[in-house]
N, C-alpha and C positions, 0 to 999 in steps of 0.2 A: 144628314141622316140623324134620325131623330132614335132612341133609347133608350127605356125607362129599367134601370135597373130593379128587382126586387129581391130583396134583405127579408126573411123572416128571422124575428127572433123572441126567446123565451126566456126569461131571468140571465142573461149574460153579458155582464158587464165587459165583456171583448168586444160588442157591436162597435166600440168608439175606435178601438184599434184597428177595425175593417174599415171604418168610414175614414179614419187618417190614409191608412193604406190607401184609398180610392181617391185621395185628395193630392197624393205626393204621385199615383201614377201617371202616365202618360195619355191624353186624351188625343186622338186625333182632331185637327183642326175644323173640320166637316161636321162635328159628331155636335148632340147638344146632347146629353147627357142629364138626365130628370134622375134621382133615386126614391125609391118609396121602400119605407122601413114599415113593416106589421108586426106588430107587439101581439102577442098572441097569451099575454096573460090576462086575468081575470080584472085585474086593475092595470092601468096604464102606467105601469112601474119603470117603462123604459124610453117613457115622455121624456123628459127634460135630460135627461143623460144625451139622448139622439138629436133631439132640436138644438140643445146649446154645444153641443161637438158639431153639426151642421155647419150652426152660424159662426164659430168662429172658424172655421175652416172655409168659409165662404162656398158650402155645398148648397144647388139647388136640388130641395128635399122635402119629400110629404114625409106624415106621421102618419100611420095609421093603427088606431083600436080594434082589434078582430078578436076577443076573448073567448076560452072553448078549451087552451090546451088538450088542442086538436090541429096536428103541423097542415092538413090538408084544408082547414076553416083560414089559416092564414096564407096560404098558397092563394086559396080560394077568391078572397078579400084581395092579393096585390093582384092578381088579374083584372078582377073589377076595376080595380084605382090603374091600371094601365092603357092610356092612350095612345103610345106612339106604336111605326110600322115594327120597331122591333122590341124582344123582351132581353133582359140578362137575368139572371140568377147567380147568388151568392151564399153563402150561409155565416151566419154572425159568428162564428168564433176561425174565419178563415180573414187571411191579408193579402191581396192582391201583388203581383211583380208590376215592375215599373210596363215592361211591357206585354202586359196581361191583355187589354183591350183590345191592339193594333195586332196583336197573334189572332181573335177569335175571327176578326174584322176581314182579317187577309185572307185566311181560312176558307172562311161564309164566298168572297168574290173570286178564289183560286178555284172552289168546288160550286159554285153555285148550289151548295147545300140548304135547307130550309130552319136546321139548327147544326151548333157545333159545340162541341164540348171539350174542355181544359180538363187536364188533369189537376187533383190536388195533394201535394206534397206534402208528407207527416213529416211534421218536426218533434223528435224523441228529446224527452228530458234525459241527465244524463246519468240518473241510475236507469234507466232504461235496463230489460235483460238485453244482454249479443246477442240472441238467436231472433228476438225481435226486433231490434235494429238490421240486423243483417238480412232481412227476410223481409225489409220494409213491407210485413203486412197492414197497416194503418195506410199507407197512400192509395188514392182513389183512380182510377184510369179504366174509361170506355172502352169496351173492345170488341173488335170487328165477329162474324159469328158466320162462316158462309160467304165470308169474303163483302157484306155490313153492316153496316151500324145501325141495330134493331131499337136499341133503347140507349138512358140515356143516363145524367145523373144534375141534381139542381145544384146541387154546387161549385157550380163553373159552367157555364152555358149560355147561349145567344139562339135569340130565337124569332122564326119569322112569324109576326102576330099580326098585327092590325087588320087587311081583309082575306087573311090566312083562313083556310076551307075550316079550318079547327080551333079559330076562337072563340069560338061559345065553347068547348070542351073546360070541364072542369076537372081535379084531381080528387080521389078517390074520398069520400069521410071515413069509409068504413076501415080505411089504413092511414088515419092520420092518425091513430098512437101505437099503430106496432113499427109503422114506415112502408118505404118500399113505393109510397105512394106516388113516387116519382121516375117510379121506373114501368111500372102499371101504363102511366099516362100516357108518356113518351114511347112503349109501344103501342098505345092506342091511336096515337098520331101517326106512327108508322104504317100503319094500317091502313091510314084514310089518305097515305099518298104521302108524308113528308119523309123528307132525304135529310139523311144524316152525315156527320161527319167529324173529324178529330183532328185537333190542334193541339200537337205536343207541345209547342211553345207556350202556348197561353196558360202559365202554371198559376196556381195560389197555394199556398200553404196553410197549413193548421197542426198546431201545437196539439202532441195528445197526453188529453191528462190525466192522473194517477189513477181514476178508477178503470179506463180503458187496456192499463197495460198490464192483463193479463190473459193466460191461453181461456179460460172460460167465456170473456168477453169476447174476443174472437170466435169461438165457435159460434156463441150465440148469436154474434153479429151475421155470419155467414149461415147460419142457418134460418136467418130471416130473409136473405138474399135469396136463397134457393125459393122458399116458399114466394116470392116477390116474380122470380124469372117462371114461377109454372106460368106467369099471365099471358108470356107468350103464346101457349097453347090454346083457342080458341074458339075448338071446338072437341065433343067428349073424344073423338076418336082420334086426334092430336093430344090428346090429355093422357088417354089411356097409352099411346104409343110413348110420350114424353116421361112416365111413372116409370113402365117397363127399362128404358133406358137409366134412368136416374139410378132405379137400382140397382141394375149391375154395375155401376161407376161407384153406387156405395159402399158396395162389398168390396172393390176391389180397390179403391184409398182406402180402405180401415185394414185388409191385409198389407198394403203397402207401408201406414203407418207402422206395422206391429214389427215390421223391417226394418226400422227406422231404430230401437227404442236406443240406442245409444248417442244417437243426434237428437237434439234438442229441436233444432231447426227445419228437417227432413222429416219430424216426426208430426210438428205442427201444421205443415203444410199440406198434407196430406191427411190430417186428420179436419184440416179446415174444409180440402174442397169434399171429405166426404159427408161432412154437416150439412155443407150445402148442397149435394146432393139430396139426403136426406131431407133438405128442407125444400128441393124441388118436387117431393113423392108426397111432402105432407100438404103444399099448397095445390096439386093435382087432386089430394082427397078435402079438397077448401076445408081444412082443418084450421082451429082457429088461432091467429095468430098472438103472440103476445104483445102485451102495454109497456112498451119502450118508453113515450114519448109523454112530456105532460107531470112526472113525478113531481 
């Protein structure tokens, strides 16, 4: 079994601590194992950090230049640079578990799914707030909607490529710097017939750092998400019906926060899912998303 992992990454010097992570993990003996890293800055500034952690880790590994500071121009670019039947996805400031690969692996031939997806585990520094740690809102985890799995996420995932009905599909430009653009795709593949599926074992972690931990970043974050899941909705009269719904789930987490206000914890979580809400009504009205990605 042949799979080409793909790493985007943009100024962070963590890509070396993902690719140690991938070196100390567990490969199944069957697997060959290709990685291809896309530098997605203007200049090739994460050339020689990625080739010489490579080589002395004894990784076989491409380089790739995709300049744009646009996350979907380097998405874009490791699809092209990939030849084998299957894909992975990582994202450069995440570490792989020793048995990270062999969870996605069992997964994929338990479910005969087409992809599968790992959740990824925040790791809190430790002035972290308690009501943020305790509400682990930073960890990442696909979930089922109607009893499947509609979409998806690139930061932990396995995927059937090669003479898959959907590999010529590309990911979004017009959301490679607000994001989301990876969730657009993956139900666009849903759509054209791929089965999805979830491997709670197959964890990775990622370290969150000081500019994420706080409640503004979270909302903002989650209210890109909302705008990201209107793409389920596919046509105007799924749109219009998906708006209507959103917003009565608005109103009523922002009365449930105001229930909340002596919990810290009870108050963000419900002020989180009504952003997201809100940001499923304003990608129903393709309102324009903001420039997250690329600073």
């Amino acid at each position: 079994m042949r799979i080409d992992l793909l790493i985007c990454t943009y100024r962070r010097a963590s890509i070396a601590d993902t690719l140690r992570s991938i070196a100390m993990a567990e490969i199944p003996d069957p697997v060959s194992l290709r990685i291809v890293v896309v530098d997605n800055d203007d200049t090739p500034s994460a050339h020689d950090l990625v080739t010489q952690t490579a080589e002395e880790l004894g990784l076989k590994l491409d380089y790739v230049h995709a300049p744009g500071a646009n996350i979907s121009i380097a998405r874009n670019a490791a699809l092209e640079a990939a030849c084998a039947p299957w894909i992975a996805f990582l994202d450069d400031d995440e570490e792989v578990t020793s048995g990270w690969l062999p969870a996605l692996m069992a997964r994929q031939k338990d479910s005969g799914a087409d992809g599968v997806f790992g959740p990824s585990h925040a790791i809190y520094p430790d002035h972290a707030p308690d009501w943020m740690v305790q509400g682990d809102f930073h960890s990442q985890a696909v979930v089922k909607r109607g009893g499947v799995v509609q979409t998806g996420h690139t930061c932990n995932a396995l995927l059937r490529w090669g003479d898959a009905p959907w590999s010529s599909e590309r990911f979004d430009l017009k959301r490679g710097k607000s994001g989301g653009e990876d969730t657009e795709f993956f139900f666009r593949l849903h759509r054209m017939g791929a089965k999805f599926a979830i491997a709670e074992q197959a964890i990775v972690t990622e370290p969150v750092p000081q500019n994420r931990l706080s409640l503004d970043w979270l909302l903002q974050r989650r209210y890109r998400i909302g705008q990201s899941y209107a793409a389920s909705a596919s046509s105007l009269l799924a749109r219009i019906r998906l708006f209507a719904l959103a917003g009565i789930k608005t109103t009523y987490c922002h009365l449930r926060a105001l229930q909340k206000r002596g919990d810290a914890g009870g108050r963000a979580y419900w002020l989180m899912r009504g952003r997201m809400h809100l940001g499923v009504c304003a990608g129903c009205l393709n309102a324009r998303q903001a420039d997250l990605y690329g600073g």
